[in-house]
SELO-976992 format. One record per atom (N, C-alpha, C): residue number from 1; atom name; x, y, z. Coordinates in pm, 1 decimal, m for minus. Layout:
N
{rec NUM,"CA",{X,Y,Z}}
...
This chain:
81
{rec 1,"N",{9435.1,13220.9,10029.4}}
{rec 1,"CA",{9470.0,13081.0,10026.3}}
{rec 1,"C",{9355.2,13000.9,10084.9}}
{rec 2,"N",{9299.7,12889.9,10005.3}}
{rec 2,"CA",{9234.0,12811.5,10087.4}}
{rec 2,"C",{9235.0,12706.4,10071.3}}
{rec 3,"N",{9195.6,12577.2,10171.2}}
{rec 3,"CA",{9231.2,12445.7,10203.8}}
{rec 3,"C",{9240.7,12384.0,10082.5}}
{rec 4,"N",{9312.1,12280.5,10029.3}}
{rec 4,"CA",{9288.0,12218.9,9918.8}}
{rec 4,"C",{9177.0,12093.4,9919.8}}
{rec 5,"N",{9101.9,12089.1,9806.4}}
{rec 5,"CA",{9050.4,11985.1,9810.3}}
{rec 5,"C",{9027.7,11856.5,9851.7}}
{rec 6,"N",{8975.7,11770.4,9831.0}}
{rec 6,"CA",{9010.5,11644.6,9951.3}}
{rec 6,"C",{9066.9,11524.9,9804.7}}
{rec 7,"N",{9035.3,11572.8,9688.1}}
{rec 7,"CA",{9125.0,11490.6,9588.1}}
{rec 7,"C",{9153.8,11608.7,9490.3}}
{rec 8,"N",{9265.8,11570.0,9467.0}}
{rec 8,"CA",{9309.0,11647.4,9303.6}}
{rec 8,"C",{9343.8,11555.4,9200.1}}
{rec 9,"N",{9258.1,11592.2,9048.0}}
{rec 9,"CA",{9380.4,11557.7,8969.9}}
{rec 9,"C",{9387.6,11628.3,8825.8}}
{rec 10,"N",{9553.1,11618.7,8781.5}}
{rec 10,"CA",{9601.2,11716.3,8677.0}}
{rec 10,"C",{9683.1,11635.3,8573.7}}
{rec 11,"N",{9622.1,11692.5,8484.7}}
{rec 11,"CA",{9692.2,11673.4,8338.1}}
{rec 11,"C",{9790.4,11732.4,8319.8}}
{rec 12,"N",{9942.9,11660.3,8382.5}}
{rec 12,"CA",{10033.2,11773.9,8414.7}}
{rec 12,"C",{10122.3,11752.6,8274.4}}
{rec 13,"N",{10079.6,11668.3,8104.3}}
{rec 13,"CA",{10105.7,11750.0,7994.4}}
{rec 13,"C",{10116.0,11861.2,7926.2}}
{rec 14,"N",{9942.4,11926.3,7961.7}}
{rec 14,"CA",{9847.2,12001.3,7915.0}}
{rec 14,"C",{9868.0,12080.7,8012.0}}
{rec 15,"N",{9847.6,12047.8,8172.6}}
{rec 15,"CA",{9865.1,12182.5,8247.4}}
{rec 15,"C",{10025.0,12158.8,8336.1}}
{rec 16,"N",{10070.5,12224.3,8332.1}}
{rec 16,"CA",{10171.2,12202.8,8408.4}}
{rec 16,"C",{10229.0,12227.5,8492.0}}
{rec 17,"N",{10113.4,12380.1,8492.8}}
{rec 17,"CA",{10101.6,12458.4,8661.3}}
{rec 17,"C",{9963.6,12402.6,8765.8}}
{rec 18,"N",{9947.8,12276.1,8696.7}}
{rec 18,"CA",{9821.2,12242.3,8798.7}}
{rec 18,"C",{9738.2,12340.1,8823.0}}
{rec 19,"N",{9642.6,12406.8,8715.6}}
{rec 19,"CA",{9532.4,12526.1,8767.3}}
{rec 19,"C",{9396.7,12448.6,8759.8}}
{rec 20,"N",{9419.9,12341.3,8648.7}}
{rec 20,"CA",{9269.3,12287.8,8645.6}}
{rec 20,"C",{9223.4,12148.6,8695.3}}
{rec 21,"N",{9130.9,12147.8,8801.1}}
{rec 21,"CA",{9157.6,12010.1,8877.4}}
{rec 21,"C",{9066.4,11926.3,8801.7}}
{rec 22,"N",{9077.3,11791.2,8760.0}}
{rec 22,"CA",{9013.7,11746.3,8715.3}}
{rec 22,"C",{8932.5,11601.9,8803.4}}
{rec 23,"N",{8914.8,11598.7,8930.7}}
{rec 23,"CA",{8830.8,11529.8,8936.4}}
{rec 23,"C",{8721.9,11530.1,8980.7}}
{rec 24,"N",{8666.4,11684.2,8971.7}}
{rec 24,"CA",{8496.7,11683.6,8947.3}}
{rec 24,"C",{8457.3,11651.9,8839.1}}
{rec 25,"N",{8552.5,11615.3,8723.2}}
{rec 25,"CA",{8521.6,11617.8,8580.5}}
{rec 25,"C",{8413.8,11536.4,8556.5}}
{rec 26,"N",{8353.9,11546.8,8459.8}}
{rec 26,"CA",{8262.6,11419.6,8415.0}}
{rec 26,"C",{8293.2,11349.1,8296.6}}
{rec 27,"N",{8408.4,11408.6,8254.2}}
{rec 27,"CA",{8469.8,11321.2,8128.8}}
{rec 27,"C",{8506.9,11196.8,8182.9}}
{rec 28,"N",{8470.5,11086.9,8090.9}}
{rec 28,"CA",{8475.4,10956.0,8136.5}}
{rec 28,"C",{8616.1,10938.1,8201.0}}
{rec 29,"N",{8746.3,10935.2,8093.0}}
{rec 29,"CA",{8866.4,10908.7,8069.4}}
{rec 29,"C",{8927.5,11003.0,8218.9}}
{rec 30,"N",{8863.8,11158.0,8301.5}}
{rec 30,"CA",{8899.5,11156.9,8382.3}}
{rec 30,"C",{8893.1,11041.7,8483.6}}
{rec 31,"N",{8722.3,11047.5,8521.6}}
{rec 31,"CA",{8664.8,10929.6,8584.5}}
{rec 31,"C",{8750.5,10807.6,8600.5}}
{rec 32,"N",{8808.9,10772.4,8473.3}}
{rec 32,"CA",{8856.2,10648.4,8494.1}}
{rec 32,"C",{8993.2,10633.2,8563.7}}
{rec 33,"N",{9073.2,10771.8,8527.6}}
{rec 33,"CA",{9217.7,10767.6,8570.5}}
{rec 33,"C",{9178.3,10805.9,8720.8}}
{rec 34,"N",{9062.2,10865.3,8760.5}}
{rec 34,"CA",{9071.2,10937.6,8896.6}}
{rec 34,"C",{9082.3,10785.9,9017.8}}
{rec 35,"N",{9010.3,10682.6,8930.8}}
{rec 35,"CA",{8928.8,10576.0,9027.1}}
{rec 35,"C",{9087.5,10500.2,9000.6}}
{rec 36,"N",{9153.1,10486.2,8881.6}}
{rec 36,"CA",{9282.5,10386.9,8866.8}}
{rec 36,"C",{9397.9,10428.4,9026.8}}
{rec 37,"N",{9368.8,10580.4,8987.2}}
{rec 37,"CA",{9476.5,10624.9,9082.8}}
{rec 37,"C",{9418.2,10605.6,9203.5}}
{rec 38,"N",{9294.5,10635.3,9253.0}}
{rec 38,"CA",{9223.5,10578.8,9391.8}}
{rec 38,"C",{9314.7,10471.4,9470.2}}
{rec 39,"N",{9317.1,10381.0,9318.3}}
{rec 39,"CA",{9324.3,10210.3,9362.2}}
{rec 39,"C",{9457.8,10209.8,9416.8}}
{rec 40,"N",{9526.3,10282.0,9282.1}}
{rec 40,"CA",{9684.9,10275.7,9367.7}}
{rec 40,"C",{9776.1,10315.9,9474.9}}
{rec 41,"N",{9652.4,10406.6,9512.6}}
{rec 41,"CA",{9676.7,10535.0,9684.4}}
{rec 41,"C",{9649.7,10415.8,9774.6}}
{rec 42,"N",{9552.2,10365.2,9744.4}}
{rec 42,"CA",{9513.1,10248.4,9879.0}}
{rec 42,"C",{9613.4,10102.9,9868.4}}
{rec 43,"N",{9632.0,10076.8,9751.7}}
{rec 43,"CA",{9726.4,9971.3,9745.9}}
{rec 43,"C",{9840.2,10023.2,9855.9}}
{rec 44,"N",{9881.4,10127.0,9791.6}}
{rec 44,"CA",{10053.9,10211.4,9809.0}}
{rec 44,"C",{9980.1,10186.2,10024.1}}
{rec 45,"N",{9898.5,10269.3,10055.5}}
{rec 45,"CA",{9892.4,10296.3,10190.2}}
{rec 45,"C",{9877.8,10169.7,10239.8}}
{rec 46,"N",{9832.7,10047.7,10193.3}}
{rec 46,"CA",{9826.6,9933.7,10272.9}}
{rec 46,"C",{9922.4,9849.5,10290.5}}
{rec 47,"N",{10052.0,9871.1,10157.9}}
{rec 47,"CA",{10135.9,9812.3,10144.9}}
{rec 47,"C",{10237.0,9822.0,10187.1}}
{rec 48,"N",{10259.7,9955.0,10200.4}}
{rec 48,"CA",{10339.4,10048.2,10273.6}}
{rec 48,"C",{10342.1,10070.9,10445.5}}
{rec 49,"N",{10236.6,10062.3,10512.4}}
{rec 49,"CA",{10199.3,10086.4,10628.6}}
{rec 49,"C",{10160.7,10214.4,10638.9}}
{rec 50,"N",{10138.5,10300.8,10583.3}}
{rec 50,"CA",{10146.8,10427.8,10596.0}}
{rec 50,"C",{9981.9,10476.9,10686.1}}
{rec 51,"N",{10030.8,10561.5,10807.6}}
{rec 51,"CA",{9952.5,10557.7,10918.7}}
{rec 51,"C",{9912.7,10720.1,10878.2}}
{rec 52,"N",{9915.7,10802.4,10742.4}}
{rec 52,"CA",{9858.6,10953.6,10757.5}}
{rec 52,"C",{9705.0,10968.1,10752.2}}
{rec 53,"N",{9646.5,10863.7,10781.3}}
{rec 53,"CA",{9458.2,10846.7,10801.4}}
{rec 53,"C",{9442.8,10878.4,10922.3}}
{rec 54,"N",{9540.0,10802.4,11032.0}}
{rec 54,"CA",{9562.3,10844.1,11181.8}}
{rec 54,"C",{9590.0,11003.0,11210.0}}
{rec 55,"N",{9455.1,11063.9,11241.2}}
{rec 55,"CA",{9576.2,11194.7,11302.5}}
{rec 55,"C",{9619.4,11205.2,11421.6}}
{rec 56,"N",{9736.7,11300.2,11416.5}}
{rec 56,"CA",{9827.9,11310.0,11533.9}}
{rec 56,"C",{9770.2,11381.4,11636.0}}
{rec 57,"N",{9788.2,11330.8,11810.9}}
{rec 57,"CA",{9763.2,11379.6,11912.2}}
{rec 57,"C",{9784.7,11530.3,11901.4}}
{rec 58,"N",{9670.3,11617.0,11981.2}}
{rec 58,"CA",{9696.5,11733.9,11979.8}}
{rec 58,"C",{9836.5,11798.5,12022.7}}
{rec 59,"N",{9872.1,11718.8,12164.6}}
{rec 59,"CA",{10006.2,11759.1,12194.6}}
{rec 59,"C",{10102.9,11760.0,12112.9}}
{rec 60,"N",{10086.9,11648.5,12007.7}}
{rec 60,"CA",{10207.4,11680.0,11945.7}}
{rec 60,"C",{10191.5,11776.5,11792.8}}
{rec 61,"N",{10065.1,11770.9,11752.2}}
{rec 61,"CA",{10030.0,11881.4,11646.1}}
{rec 61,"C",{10099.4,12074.6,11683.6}}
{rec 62,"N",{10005.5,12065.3,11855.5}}
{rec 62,"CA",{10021.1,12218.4,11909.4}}
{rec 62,"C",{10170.5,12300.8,11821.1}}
{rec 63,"N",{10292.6,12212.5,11853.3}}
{rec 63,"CA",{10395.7,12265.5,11862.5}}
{rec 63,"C",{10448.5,12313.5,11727.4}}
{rec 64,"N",{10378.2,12269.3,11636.1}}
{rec 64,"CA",{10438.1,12301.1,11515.6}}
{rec 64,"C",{10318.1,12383.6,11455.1}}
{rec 65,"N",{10192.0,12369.3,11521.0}}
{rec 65,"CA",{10041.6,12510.1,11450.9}}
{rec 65,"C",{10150.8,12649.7,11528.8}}
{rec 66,"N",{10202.8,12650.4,11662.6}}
{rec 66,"CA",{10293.8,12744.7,11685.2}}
{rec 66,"C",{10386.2,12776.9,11612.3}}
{rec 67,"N",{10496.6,12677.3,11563.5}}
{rec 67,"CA",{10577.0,12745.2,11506.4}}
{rec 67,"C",{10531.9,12794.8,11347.7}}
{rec 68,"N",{10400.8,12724.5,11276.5}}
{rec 68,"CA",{10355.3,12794.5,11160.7}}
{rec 68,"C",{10314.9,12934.6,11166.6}}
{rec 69,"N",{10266.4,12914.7,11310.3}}
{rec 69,"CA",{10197.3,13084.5,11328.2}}
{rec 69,"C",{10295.5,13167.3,11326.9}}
{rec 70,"N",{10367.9,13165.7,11390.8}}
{rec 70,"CA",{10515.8,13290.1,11474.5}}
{rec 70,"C",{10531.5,13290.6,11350.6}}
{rec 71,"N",{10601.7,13194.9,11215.3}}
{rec 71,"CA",{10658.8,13224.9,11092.6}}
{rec 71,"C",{10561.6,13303.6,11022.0}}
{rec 72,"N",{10455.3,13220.7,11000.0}}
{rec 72,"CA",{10345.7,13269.7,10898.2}}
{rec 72,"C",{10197.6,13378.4,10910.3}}
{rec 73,"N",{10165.3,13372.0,11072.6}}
{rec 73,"CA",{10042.5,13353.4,11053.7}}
{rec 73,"C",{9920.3,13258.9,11051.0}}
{rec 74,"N",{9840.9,13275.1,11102.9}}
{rec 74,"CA",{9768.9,13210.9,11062.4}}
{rec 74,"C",{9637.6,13179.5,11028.9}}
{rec 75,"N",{9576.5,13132.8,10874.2}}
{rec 75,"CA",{9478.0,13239.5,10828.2}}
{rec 75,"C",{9342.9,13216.7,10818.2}}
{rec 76,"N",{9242.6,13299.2,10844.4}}
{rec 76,"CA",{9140.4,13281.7,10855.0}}
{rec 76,"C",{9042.3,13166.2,10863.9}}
{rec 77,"N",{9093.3,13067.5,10790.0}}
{rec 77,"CA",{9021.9,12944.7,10744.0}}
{rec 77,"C",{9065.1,12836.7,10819.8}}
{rec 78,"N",{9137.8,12855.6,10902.9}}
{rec 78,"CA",{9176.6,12732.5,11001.3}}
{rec 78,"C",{9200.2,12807.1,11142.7}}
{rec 79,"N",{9115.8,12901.3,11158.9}}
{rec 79,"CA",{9165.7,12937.8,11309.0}}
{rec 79,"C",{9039.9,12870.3,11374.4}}
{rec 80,"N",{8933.0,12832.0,11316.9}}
{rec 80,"CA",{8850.6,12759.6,11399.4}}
{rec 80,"C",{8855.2,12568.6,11378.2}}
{rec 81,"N",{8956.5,12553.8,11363.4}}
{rec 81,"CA",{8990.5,12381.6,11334.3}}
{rec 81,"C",{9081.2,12382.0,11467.5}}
């Protein structure tokens, strides 16, 4: 498993298991939907108030990287974050 990207996007007609991400694409028509949807993430977060740019104090993160671990584990790629 590893971190997901810092954008995704899917042609969830064509794919519908989301395998192929399309916004490294260089097809224009991605390009264009990638930047439409940009617009509407920042609209939505400004309009909304939505504070997930803020991250949360360690104290209150700790308690739940614990309870992921005890359940899950935890794997290679984030034990040094």
């Amino acid at each position: 498993m590893q971190p997901f990207p810092e954008e995704m996007l899917f042609h969830v007609a064509s794919d519908p298991h989301e395998i192929e991400n399309l916004a490294q694409s260089k097809k224009p028509e991605h390009q264009e939907a990638l930047q439409r949807l940009r617009v509407a993430m920042e609209t939505w977060i400004i309009e909304s108030g939505d504070r997930g740019h803020i991250p949360e104090p360690p104290e209150v993160v700790a308690p739940f990287l614990k309870e992921m671990h005890d359940w899950f584990g935890t794997p290679d790629w984030a034990k040094g974050q």
